[in-house]
C-alpha positions as a printed NumPy array, in Angstrom:
array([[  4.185,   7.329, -12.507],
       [  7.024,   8.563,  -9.969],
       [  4.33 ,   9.911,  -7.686],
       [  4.299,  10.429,  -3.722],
       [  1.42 ,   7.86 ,  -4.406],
       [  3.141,   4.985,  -6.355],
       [  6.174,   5.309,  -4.004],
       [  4.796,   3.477,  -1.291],
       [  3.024,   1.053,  -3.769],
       [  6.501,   0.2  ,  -4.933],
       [  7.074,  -0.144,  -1.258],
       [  4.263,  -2.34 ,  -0.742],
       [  5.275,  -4.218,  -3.086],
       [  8.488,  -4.9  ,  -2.073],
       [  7.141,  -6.285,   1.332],
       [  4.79 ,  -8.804,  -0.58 ],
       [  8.084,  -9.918,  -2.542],
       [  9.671, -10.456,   0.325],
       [  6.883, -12.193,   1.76 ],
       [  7.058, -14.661,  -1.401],
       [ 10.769, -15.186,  -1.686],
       [ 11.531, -15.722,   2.175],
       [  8.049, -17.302,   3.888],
       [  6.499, -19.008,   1.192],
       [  8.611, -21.854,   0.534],
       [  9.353, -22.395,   4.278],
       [  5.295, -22.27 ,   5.095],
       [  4.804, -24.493,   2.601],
       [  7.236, -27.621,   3.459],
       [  6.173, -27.13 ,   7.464],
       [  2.229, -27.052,   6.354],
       [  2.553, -30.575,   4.648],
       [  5.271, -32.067,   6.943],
       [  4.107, -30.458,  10.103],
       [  7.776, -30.472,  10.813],
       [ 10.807, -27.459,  10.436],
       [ 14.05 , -28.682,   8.809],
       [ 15.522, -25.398,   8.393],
       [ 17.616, -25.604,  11.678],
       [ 18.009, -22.575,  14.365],
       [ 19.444, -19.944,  12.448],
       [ 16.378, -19.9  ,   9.949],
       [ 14.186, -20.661,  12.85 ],
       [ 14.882, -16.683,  13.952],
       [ 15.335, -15.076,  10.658],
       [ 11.995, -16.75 ,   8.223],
       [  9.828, -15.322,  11.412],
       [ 11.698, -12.31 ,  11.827],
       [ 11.321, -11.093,   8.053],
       [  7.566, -12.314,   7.988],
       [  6.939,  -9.768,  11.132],
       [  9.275,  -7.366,   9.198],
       [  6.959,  -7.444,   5.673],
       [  3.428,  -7.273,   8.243],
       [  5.021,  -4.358,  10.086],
       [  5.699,  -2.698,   6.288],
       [  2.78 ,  -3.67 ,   4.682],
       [  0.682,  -1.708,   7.523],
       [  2.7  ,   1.483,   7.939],
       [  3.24 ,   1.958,   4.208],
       [ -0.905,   1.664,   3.644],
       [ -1.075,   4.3  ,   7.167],
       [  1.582,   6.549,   5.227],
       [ -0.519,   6.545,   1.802],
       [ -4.193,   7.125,   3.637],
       [ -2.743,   9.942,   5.657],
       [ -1.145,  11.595,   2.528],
       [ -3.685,  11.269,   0.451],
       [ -5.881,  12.515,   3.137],
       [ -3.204,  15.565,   3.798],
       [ -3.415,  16.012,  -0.158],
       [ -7.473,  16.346,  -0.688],
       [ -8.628,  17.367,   3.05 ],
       [ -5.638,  19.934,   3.783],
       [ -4.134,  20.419,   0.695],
       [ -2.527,  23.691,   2.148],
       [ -1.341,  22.111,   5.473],
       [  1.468,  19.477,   4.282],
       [  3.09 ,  19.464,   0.451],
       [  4.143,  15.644,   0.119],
       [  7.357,  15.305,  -2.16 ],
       [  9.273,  12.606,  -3.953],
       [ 11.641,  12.717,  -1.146],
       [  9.858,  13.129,   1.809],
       [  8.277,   9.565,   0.369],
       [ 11.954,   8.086,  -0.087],
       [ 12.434,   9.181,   3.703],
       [  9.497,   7.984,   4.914],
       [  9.666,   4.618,   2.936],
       [ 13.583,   4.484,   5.003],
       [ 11.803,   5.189,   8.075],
       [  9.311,   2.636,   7.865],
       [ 12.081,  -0.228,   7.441],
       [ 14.345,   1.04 ,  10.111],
       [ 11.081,   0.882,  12.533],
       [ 10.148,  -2.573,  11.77 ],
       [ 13.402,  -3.797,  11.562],
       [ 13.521,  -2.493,  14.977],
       [ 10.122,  -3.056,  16.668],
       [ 10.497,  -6.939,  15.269],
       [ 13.41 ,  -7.619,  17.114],
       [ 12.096,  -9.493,  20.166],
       [ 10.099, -11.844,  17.167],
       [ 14.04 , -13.4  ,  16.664],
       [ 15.184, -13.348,  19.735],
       [ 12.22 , -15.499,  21.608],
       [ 12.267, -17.914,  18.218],
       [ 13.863, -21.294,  19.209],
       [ 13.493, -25.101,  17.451],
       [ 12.104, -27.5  ,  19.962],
       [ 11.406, -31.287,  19.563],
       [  7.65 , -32.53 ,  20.337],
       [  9.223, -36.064,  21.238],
       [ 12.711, -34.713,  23.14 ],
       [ 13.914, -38.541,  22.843],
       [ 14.232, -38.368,  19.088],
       [ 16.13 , -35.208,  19.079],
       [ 19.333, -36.396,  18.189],
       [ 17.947, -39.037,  16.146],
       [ 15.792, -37.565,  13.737],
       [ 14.425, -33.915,  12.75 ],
       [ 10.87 , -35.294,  12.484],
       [  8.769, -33.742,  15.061],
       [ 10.867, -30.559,  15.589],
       [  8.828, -27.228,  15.597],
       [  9.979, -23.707,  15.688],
       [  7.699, -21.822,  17.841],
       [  8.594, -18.919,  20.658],
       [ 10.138, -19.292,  24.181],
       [  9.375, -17.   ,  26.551],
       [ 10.769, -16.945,  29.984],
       [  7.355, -15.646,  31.51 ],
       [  4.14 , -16.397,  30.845],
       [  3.294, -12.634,  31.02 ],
       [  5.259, -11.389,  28.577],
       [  3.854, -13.128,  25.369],
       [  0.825, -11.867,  26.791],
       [  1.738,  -8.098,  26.347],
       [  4.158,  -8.474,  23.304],
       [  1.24 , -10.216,  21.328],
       [ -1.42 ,  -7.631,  22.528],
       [  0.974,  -4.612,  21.46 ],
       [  1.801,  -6.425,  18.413],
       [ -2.337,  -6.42 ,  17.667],
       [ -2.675,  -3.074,  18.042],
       [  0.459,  -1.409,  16.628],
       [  0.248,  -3.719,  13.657],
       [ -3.595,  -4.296,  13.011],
       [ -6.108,  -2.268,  15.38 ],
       [ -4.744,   1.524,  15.36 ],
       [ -3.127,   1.471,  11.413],
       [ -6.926,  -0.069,  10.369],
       [ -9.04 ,   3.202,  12.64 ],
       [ -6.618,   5.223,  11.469],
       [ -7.367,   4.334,   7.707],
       [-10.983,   3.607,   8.096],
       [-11.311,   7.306,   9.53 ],
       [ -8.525,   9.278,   6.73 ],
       [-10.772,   7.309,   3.649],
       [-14.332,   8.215,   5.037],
       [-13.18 ,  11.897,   5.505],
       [-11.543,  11.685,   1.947],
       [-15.109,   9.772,   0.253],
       [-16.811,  12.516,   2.314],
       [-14.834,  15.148,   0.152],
       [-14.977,  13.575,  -3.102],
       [-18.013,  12.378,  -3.775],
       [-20.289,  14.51 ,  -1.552],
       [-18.58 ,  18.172,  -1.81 ],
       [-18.676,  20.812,  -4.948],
       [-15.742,  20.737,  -6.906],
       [-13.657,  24.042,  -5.489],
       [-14.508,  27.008,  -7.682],
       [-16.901,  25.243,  -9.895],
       [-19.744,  27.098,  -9.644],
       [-17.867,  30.565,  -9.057],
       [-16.   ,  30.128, -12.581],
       [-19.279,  28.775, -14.109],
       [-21.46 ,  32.107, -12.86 ],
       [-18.254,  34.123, -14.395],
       [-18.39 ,  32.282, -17.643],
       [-21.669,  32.671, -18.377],
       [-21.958,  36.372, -17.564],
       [-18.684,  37.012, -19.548],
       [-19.969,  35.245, -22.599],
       [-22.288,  37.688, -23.414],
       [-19.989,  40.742, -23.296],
       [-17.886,  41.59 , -26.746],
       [-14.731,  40.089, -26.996],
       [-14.797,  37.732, -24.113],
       [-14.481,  34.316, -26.121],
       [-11.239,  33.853, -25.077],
       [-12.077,  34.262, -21.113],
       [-14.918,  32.071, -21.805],
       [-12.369,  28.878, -23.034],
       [-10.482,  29.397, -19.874],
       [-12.741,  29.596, -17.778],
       [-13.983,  26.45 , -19.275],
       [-11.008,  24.563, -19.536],
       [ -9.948,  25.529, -15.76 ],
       [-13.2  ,  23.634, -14.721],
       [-13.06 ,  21.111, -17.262],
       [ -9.502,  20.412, -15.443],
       [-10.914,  20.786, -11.925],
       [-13.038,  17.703, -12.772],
       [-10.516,  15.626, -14.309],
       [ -8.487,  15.944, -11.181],
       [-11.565,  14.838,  -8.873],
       [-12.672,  11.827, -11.275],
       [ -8.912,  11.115, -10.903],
       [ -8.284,  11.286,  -7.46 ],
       [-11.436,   9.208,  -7.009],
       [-10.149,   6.525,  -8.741],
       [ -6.953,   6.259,  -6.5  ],
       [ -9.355,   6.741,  -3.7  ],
       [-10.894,   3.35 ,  -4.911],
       [ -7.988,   1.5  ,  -5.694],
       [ -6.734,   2.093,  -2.394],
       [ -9.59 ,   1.374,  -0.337],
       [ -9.685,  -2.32 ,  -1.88 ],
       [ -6.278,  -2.442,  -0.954],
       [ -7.212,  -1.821,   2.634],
       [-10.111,  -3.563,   2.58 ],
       [ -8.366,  -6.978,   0.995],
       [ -5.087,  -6.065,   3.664],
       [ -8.129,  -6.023,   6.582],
       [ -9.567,  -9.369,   5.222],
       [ -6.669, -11.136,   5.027],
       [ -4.686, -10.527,   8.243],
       [ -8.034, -10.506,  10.668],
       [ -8.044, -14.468,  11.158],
       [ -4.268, -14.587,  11.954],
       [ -4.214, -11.848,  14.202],
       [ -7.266, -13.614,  16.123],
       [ -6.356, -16.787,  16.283],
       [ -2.488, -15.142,  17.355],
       [ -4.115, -13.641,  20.228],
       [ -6.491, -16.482,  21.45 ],
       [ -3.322, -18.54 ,  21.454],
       [ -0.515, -17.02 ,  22.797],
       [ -2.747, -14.123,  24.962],
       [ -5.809, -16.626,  26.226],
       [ -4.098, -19.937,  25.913],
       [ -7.   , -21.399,  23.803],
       [ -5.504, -24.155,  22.29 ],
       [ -3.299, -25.618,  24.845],
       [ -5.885, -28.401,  26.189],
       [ -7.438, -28.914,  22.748],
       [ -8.49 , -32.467,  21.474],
       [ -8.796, -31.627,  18.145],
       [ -5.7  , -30.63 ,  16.993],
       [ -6.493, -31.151,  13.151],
       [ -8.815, -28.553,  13.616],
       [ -6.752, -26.104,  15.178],
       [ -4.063, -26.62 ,  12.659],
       [ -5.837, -26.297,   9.152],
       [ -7.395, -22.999,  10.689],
       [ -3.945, -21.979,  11.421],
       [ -2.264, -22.916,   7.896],
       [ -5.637, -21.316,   6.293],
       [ -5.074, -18.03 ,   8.071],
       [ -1.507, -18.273,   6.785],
       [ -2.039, -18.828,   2.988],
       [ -4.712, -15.469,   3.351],
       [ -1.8  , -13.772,   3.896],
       [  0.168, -14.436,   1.088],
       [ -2.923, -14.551,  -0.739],
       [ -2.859, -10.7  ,  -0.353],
       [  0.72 , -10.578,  -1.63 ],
       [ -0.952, -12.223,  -4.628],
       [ -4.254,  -9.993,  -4.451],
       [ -2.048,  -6.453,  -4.606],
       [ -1.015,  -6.648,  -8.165],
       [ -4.381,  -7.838,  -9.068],
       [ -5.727,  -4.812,  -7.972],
       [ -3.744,  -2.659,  -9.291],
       [ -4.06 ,  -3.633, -12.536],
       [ -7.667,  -3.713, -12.931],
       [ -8.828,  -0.459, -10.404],
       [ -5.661,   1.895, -12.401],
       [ -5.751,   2.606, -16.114],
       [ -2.51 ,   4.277, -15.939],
       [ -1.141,   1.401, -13.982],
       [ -1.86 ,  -0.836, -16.963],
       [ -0.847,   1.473, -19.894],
       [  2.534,   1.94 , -17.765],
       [  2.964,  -2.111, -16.984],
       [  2.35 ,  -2.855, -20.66 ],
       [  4.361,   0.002, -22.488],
       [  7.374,  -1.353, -19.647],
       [  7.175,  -5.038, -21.286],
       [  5.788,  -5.317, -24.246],
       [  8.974,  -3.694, -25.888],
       [ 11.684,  -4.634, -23.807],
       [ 10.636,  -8.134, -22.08 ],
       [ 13.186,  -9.956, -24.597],
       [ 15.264,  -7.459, -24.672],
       [ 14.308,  -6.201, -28.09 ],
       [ 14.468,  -2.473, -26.773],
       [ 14.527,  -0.082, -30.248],
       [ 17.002,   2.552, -29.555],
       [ 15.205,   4.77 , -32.459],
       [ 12.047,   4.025, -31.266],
       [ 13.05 ,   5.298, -27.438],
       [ 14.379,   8.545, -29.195],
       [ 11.7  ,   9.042, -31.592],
       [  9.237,   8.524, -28.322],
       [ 11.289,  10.587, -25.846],
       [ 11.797,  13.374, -28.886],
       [  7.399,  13.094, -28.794],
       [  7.428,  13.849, -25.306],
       [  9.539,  16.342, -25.566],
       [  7.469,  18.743, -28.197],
       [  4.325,  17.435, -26.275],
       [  5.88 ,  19.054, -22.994],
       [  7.192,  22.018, -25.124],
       [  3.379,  22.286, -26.603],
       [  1.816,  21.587, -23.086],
       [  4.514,  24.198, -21.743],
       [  3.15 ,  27.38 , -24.548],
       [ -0.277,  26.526, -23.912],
       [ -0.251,  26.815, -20.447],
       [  2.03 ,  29.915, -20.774],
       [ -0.481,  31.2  , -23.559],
       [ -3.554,  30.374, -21.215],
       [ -2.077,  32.646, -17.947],
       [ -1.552,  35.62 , -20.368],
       [ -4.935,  35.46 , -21.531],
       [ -6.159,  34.816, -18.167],
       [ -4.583,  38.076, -16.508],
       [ -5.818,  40.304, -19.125],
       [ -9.273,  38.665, -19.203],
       [ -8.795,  38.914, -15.514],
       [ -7.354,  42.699, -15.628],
       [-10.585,  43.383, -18.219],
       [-13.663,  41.876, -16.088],
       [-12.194,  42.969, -12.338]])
């Protein structure tokens, strides 16, 4: 499971937590109270850390559609590694965390009724202060297309190229090692070039069918990420670029549109998992071999040997095999060439 892959899934994952733990509750009380009693200091760092998990969520989904794109377009152009991923997951914190700075520093409590300010926290909002009218204008707009606009065409374009390769391409080599097989099979002595030939394209398509499926788990993540972000980012920008809302008479309106666009977002923190489990077999096998022994901590120390001991002799097994099919390969090789 420790692929380049499931890397930035963990990473994902950790933005949707974050999501959860530190803009859930918060949303929730100001949704039904229409008020914030979390005072000035939370005021900057709930909106701040909400930016932070948007900014996360969108660059970790650009990192996986351009490596998995690197990995089945140009597989010979860029080798992705366990630790280039553990850089680039770094990279993309330290850039959010810096991009999202002017979120806290424009975040300020204010009181709807400035009278009952010192009397009473009803009524008090947290909401930006800008000194200019201008520049929510162009924060918001970058914010749109750094965050939303570029990551999605950049995705959108990396997953058509990659369905374009995978489902509508030959498998490379197939048919080469398939003409070789069958004209070897006839010749004395060749059953053992045959089976590898075989097995190399027998292996060839397991790798496709596989990569397919990621291919599909992925693009409903995108696709669910898309979904569930659009109305917030619109609404966003018709409010703080276009001023729609300022001179509106139905406020009600206004506001459950604005809560609803809020729960889709954590409604994709909820989504992710979902997906996961029921687009990757291996994701499943993995989730339920990590709790079914140990969630009450009833972990079987001879068990974990016996298992590791298994996996051990399989490798060892997998390991001769392998070593057994190259020999037989070169001389196969050596004999037909």
């Amino acid at each position: 499971m420790r692929t380049v892959t499931n890397y930035f899934i963990v990473n994902l994952s950790f933005a949707d937590v974050l999501v959860t733990i530190t803009c859930l509750p918060a949303s929730l009380v100001v949704d039904i109270t229409e008020t914030w009693f979390f005072g000035s200091t939370l005021c900057k760092i709930l909106p701040y850390l909400q930016t932070i998990s948007v900014s996360v969520s969108v660059l970790t989904l650009s990192c996986i559609a351009l490596d998995r794109w690197y990995a089945i377009c140009h597989p010979l152009m860029f080798k992705s590694t366990a630790r280039r991923a553990r850089k680039s997951v770094l990279l993309i914190w330290v850039v959010s965390g810096v991009i999202m700075i002017p979120q806290a520093v424009v975040m300020e409590c204010s009181s709807l009724l400035p009278e009952l300010m010192n009397k009473t926290s009803l009524f008090t909002v947290c909401d930006e202060h800008w000194g200019a009218d201008v520049y929510p204008k162009v924060y918001h707009i970058c914010f749109f297309i750094v965050t939303y606009i570029a990551p999605l065409c950049l995705m959108v374009l990396a997953y058509i190229q990659i369905c374009h390769k995978l489902w509508c391409k030959q498998i490379p080599g197939t048919s080469s090692v398939l003409q070789r097989t069958q004209c070897s099979a006839h010749q004395p002595g060749a059953r053992d070039t045959v089976l590898v030939r075989t097995n190399t394209v027998s292996a060839e398509i397991k790798q496709v069918r596989a990569r397919r499926k990621t291919a599909r788990m992925l693009i409903v993540v995108l696709f669910v990420f898309a979904l569930c972000y659009l109305p917030i980012s619109v609404l966003n920008i018709m409010k703080r670029v276009f001023g729609t809302f300022k001179n509106t008479n139905n406020r009600e309106t206004v506001y459950a549109w604005f809560t609803f666009s809020h729960w889709l977002v954590y409604a994709n923190s909820a989504a992710n998992p979902i997906i996961y489990n029921f687009l990757s077999g291996k994701f499943r096998a993995e989730f339920k071999a990590a709790f079914s022994s140990c969630c009450f901590g009833r972990c079987n120390k001879k068990t974990e040997g016996t298992q590791t001991g298994m996996k051990t002799d399989r490798r060892k097994s997998l390991s001769t095999q392998v070593n057994n099919m190259d020999n037989i390969s070169r001389i196969s090789d050596h004999v037909i060439y």
